[in-house]
C-alpha positions in Angstrom: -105.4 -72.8 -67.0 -106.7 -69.7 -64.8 -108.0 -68.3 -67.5 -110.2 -71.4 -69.0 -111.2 -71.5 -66.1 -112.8 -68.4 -65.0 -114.0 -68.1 -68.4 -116.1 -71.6 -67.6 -117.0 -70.0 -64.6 -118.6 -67.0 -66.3 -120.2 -68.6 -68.5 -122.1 -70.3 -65.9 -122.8 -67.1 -64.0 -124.3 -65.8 -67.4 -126.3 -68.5 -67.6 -127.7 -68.7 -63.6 -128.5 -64.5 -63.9 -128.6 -64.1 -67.5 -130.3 -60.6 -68.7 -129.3 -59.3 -65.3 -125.7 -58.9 -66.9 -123.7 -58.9 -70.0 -121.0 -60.7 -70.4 -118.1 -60.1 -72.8 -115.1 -62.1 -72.8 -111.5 -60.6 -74.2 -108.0 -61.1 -74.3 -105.7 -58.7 -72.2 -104.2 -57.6 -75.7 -107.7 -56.6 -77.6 -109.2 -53.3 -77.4 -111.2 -53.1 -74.8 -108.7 -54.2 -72.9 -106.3 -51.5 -73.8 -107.3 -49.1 -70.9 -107.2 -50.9 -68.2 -103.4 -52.2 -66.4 -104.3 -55.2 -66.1 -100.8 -57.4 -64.5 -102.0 -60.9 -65.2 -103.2 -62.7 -67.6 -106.9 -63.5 -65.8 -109.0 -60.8 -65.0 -112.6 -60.1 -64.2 -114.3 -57.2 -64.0 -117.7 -56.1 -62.6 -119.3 -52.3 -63.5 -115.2 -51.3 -63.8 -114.3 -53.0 -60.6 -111.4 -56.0 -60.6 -113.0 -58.7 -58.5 -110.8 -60.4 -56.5 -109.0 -63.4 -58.5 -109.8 -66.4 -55.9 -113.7 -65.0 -56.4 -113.6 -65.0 -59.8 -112.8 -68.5 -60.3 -115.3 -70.1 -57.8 -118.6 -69.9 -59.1 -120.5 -70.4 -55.7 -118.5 -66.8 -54.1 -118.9 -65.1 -57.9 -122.8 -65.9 -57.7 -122.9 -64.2 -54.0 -120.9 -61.3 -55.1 -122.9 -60.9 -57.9 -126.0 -61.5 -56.3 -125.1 -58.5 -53.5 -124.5 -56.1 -56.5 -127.7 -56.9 -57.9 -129.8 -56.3 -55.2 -132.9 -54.0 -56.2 
């Protein structure tokens, strides 16, 4: 269920910043996916960095992290 649901939660980030990021959505077993160790099977990842899972499912803390990042 984690993973609908960050994947929901994405989406609407992509739509409140949209050309400020790009979003791509895989499974842990497809290629671009392959270098990375991920140990569960939700992830999210920001410019390479694993945000932090309980971020990453709440859309009001993913906007402010993003928002921070984004600055300038």
């Amino acid at each position: 269920m984690s993973c609908k649901k960050a994947i929901g939660v994405a989406e609407d980030i992509k739509e409140i910043f949209g050309e400020k990021i790009d979003l791509g959505i895989y499974t842990t077993d497809s290629e671009e996916a392959r270098e990375y160790n991920f140990r569960s099977s939700t992830n999210v990842l920001f410019e390479d960095e694993l945000i932090p899972f309980e971020v990453s499912l709440d859309k009001d803390r993913l906007k402010d992290f993003l928002s921070e990042r984004l600055k300038g």
